[in-house]
BAZA-377316 format. One record per residue: residue number from 1; x, y, z of N, C-alpha, C in turn. Coordinates in steps of 0.05 Angstrom, whole numbers, always signed. Layout:
N
  drenmar    n.xx    n.yy    n.zz   ca.xx   ca.yy   ca.zz    c.xx    c.yy    c.zz
      NUM       X       Y       Z       X       Y       Z       X       Y       Z
...
REM end
This chain:
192
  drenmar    n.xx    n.yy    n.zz   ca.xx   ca.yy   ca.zz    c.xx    c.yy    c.zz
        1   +1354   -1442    -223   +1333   -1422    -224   +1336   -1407    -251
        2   +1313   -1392    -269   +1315   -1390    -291   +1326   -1361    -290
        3   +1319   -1340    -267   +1335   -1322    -272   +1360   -1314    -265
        4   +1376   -1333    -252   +1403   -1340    -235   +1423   -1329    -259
        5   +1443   -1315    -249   +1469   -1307    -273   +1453   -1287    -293
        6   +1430   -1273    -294   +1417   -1258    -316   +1420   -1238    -294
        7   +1420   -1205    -310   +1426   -1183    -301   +1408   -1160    -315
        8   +1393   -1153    -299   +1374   -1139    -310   +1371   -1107    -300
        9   +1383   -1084    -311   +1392   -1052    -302   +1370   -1038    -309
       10   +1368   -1020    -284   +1344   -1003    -279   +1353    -976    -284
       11   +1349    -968    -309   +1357    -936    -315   +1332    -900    -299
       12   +1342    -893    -274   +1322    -874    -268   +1335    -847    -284
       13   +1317    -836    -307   +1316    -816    -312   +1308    -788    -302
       14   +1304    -792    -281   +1307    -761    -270   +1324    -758    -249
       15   +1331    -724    -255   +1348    -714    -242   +1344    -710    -208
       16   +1325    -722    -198   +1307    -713    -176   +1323    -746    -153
       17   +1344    -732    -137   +1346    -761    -121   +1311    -766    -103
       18   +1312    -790    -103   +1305    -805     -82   +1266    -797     -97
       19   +1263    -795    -116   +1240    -793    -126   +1224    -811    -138
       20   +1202    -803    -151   +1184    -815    -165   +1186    -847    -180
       21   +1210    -838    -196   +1223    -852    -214   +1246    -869    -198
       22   +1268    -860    -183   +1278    -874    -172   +1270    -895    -159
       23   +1246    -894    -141   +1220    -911    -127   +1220    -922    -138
       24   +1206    -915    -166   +1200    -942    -191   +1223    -963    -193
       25   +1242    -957    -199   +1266    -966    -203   +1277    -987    -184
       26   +1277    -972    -162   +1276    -997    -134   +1267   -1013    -137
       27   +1234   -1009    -137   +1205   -1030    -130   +1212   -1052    -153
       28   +1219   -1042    -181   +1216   -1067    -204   +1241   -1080    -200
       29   +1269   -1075    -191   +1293   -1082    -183   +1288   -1107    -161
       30   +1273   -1098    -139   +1267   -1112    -124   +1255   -1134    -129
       31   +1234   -1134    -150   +1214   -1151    -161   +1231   -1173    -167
       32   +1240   -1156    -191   +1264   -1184    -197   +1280   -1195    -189
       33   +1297   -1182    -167   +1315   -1198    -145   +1305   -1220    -139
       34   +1273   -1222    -130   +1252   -1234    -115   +1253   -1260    -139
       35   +1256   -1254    -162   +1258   -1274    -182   +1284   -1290    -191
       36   +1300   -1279    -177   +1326   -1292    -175   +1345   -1282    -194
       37   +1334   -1248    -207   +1353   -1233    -224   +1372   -1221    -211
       38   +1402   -1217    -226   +1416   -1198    -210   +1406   -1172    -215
       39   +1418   -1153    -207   +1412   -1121    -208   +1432   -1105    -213
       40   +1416   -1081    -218   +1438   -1055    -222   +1432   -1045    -233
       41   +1440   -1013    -220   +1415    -987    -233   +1439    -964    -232
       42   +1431    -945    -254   +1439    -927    -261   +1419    -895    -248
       43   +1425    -882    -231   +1410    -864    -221   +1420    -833    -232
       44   +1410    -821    -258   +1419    -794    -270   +1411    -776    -254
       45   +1407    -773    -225   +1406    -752    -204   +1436    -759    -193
       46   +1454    -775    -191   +1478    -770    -184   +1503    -781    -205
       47   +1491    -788    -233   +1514    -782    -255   +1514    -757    -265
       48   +1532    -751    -275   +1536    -725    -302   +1539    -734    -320
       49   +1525    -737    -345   +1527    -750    -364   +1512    -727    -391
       50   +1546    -710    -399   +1542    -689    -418   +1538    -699    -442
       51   +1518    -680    -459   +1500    -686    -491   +1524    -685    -503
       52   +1510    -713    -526   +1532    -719    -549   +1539    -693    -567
       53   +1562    -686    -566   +1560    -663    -597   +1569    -661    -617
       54   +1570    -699    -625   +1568    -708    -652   +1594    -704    -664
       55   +1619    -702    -640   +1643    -705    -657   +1655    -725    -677
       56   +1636    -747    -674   +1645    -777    -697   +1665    -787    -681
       57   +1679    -794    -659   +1703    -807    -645   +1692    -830    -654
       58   +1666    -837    -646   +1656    -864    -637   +1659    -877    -663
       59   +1654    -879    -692   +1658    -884    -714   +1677    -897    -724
       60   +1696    -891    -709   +1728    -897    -721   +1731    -915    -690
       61   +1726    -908    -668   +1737    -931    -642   +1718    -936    -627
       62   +1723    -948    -614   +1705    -959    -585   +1706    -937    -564
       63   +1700    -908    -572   +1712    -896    -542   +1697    -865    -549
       64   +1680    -858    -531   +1682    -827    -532   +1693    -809    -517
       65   +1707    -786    -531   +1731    -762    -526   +1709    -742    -493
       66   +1681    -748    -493   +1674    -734    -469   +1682    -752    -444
       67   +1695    -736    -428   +1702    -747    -400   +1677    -742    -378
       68   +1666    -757    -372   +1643    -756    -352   +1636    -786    -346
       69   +1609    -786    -336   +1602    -811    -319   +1589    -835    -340
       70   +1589    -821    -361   +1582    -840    -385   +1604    -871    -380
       71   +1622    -872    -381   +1641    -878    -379   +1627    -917    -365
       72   +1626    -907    -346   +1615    -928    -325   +1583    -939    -338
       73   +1564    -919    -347   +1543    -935    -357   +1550    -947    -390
       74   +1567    -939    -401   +1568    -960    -426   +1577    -992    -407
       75   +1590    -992    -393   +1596   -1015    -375   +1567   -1025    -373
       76   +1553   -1013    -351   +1532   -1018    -342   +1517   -1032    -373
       77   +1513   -1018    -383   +1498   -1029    -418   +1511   -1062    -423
       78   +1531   -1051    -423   +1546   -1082    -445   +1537   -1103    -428
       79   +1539   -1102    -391   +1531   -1131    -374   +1501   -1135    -374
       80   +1488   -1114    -384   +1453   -1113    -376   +1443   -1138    -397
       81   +1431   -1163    -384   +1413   -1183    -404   +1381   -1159    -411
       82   +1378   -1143    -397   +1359   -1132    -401   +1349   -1104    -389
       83   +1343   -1081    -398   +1342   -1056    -390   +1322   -1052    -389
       84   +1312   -1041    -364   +1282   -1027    -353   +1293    -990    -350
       85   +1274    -966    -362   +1281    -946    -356   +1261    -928    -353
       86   +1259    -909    -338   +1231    -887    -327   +1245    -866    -341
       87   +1231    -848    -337   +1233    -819    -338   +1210    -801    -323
       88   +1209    -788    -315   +1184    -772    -314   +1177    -754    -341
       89   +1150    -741    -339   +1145    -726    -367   +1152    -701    -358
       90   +1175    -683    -374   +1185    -658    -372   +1169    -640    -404
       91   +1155    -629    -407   +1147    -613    -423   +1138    -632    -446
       92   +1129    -650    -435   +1115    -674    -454   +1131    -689    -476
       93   +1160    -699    -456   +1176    -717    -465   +1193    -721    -444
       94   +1218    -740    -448   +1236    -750    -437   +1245    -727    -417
       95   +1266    -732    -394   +1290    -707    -387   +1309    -705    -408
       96   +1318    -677    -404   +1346    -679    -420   +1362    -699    -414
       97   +1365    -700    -389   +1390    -714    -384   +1392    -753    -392
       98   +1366    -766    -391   +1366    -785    -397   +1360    -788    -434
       99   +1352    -765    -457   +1360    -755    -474   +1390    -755    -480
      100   +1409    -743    -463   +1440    -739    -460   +1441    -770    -462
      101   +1434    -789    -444   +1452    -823    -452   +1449    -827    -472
      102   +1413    -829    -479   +1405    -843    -501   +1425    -828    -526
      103   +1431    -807    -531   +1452    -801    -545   +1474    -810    -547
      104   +1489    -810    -520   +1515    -821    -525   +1512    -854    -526
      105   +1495    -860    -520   +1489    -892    -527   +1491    -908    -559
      106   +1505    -882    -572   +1504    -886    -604   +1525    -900    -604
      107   +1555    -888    -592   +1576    -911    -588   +1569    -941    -593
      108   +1551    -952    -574   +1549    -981    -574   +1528    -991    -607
      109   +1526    -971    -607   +1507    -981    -639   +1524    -976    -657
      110   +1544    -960    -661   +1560    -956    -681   +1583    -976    -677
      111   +1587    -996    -658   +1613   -1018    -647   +1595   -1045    -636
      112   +1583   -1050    -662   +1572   -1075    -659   +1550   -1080    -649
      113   +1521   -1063    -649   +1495   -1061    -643   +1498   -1083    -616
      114   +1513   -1067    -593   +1512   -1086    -567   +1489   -1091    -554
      115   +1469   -1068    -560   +1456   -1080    -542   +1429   -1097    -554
      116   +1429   -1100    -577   +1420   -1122    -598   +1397   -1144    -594
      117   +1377   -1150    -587   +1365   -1175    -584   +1376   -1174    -553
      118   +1377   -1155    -535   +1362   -1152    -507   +1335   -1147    -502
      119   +1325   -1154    -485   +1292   -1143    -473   +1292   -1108    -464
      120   +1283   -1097    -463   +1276   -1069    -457   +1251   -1062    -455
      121   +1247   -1047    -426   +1220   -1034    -417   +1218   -1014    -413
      122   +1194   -1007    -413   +1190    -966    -406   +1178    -967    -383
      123   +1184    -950    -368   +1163    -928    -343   +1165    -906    -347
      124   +1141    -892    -336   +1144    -862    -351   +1118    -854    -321
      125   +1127    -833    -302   +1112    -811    -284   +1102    -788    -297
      126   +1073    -779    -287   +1074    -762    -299   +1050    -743    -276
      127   +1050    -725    -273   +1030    -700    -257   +1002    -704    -254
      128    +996    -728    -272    +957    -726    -273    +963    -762    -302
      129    +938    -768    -301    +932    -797    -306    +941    -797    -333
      130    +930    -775    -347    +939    -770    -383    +959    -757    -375
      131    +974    -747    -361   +1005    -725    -361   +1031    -731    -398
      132   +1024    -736    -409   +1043    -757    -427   +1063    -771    -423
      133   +1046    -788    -410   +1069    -811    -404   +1075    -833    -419
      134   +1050    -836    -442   +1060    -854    -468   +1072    -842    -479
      135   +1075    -824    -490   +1092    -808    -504   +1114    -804    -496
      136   +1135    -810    -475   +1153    -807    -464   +1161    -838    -467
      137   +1148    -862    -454   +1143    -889    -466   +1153    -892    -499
      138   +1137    -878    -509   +1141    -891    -533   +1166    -877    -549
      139   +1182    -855    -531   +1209    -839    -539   +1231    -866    -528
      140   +1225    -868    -508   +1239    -893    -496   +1239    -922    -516
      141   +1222    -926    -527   +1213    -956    -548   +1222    -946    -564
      142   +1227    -919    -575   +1244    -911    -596   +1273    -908    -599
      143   +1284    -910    -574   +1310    -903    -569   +1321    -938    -571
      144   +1303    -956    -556   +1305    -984    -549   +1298   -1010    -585
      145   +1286    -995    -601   +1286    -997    -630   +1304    -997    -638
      146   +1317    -966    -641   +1338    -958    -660   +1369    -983    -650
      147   +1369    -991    -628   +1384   -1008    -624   +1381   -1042    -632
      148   +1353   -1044    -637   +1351   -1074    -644   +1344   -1087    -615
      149   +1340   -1073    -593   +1323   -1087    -572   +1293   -1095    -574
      150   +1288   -1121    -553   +1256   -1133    -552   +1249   -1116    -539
      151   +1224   -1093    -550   +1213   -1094    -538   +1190   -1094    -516
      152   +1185   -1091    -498   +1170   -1107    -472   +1145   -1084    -464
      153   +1123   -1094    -471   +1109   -1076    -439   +1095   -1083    -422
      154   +1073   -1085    -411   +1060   -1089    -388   +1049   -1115    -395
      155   +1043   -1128    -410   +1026   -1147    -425   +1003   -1137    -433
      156    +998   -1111    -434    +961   -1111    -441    +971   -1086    -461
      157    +992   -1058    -445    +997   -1041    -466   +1027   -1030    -470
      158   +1028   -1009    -460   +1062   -1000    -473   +1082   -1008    -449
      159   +1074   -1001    -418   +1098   -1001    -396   +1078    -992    -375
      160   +1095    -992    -355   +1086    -977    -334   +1079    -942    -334
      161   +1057    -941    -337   +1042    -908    -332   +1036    -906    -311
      162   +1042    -883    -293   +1045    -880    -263   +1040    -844    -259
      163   +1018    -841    -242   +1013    -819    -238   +1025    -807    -204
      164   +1039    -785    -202   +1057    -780    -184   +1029    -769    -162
      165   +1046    -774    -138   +1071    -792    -123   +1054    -826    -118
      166   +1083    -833    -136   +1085    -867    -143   +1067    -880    -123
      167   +1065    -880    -106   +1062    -899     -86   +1035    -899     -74
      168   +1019    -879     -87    +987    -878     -82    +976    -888    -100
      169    +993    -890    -124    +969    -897    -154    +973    -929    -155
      170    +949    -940    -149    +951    -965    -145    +938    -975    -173
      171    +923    -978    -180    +924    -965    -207    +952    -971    -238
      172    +969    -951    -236    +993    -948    -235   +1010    -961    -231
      173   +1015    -968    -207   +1029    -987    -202   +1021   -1017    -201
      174   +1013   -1033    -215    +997   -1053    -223   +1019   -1056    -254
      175   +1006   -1032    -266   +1022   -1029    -297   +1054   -1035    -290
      176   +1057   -1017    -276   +1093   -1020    -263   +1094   -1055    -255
      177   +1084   -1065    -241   +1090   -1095    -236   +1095   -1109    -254
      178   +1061   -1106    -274   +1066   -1126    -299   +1095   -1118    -313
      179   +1098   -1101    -320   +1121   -1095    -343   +1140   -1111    -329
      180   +1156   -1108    -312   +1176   -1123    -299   +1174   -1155    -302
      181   +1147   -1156    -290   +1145   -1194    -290   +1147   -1197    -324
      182   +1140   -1186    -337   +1137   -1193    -363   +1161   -1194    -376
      183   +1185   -1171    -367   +1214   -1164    -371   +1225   -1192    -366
      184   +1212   -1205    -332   +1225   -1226    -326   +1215   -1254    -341
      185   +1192   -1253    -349   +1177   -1275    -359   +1194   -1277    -387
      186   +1200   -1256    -413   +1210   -1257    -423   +1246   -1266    -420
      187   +1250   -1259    -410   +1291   -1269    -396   +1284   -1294    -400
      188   +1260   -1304    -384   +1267   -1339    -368   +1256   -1358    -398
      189   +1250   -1346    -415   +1249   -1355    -438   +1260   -1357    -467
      190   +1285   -1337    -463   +1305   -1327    -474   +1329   -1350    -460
      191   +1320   -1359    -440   +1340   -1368    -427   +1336   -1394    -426
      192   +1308   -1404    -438   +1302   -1432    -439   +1331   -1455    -455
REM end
C-alpha cells in the first residue's frame, strides 16, 4: 500500500482542548489512517512549549537550553514524512503559542534543514467566512518555506479555510478534505 510505513503529524495550534482545530486535526488524521498513513499529533492545549529567546545554543549543538515540552515535538518533527497544521485566527494571525514552536523549530534548520523536501499543509479557523484565515495560512506556508518544505494546499487554493464551529461549515470542510487527500496524494508519489 502506498501509504504503509509513511507518517504524517497533525500540529493543533490552539490552546483550546478539544476544539475547533483539534476536530480538524482528528478528521484529516483520520482521513489518512483511512489511506493507510501512520499518525501523530501534537495538541498545544496540553504542551508548554516556551518562546525562543534567541540564546544561540542551537548554533553550536543539536539541543536547546529551554526545558519544556519542546523536547518531544522536535522528535515528533524529525519522524513526520509530512506535516499538516491549523491554528485558529487570534488578532489576525497565528496563536502565540504555535508562533512559540515555529520559533523554536529553528534548531532543526540550523542542524541540517531536517525538515527539508517534506510535504506541509495549512488549516486555519476563523469567526466568520473572511475571519483571516489566509493570512494565518499563509504565516504557516511561511514558516513551512523558511524550512525548504513542499508546499501543499487544497488543490484549487491555499489549505483548508474553515469557519467556526468546524462541523457545520460544509463548505469548509470540503477545503479541509482536499488539502489532506492532496497531502496524501502527494506522499504516494514521493513514494513512487
Amino acid at each position: 500500500m502506498a501509504g504503509e510505513n509513511m507518517k504524517i503529524l497533525g500540529i493543533s495550534g490552539s490552546p483550546t482542548e478539544n476544539g475547533n482545530n483539534e476536530k480538524l486535526i482528528d478528521h484529516v488524521l483520520k482521513i489518512a489512517e483511512s489511506r493507510d498513513f501512520e499518525t501523530e499529533k501534537v495538541l498545544l492545549s496540553s504542551n508548554k512549549i516556551e518562546p525562543c529567546n534567541a540564546c544561540d545554543v542551537c548554533r553550536d549543538q543539536e539541543s536547546c537550553p529551554i526545558d519544556d515540552d519542546m523536547e518531544s515535538v522536535y522528535g515528533k518533527l524529525k519522524e513526520a514524512d509530512a506535516i499538516i497544521v491549523s491554528s485558529p485566527v487570534y488578532f489576525g494571525s497565528m496563536t502565540a503559542q504555535l508562533k512559540a514552536l515555529f520559533d523554536r523549530s529553528v534548531l532543526l534548520r540550523r542542524n541540517g534543514f531536517v525538515l527539508n523536501n517534506r510535504p506541509g499543509a495549512a488549516l486555519s479557523v476563523g469567526g466568520s467566512r473572511n475571519g483571516g484565515q489566509e493570512k494565518v495560512i499563509q504565516t504557516i506556508h511561511d514558516w513551512m518555506h523558511i524550512h525548504g518544505m513542499i508546499v501543499i494546499g487544497d488543490g484549487g487554493h491555499f489549505g483548508g479555510i474553515v469557519q467556526k464551529p468546524v462541523e457545520n461549515d460544509e463548505v469548509g470542510m470540503k477545503t479541509v478534505e482536499d488539502t489532506i487527500n492532496k497531502m496524501c496524494d502527494v506522499l504516494e508519489m514521493l513514494n513512487r
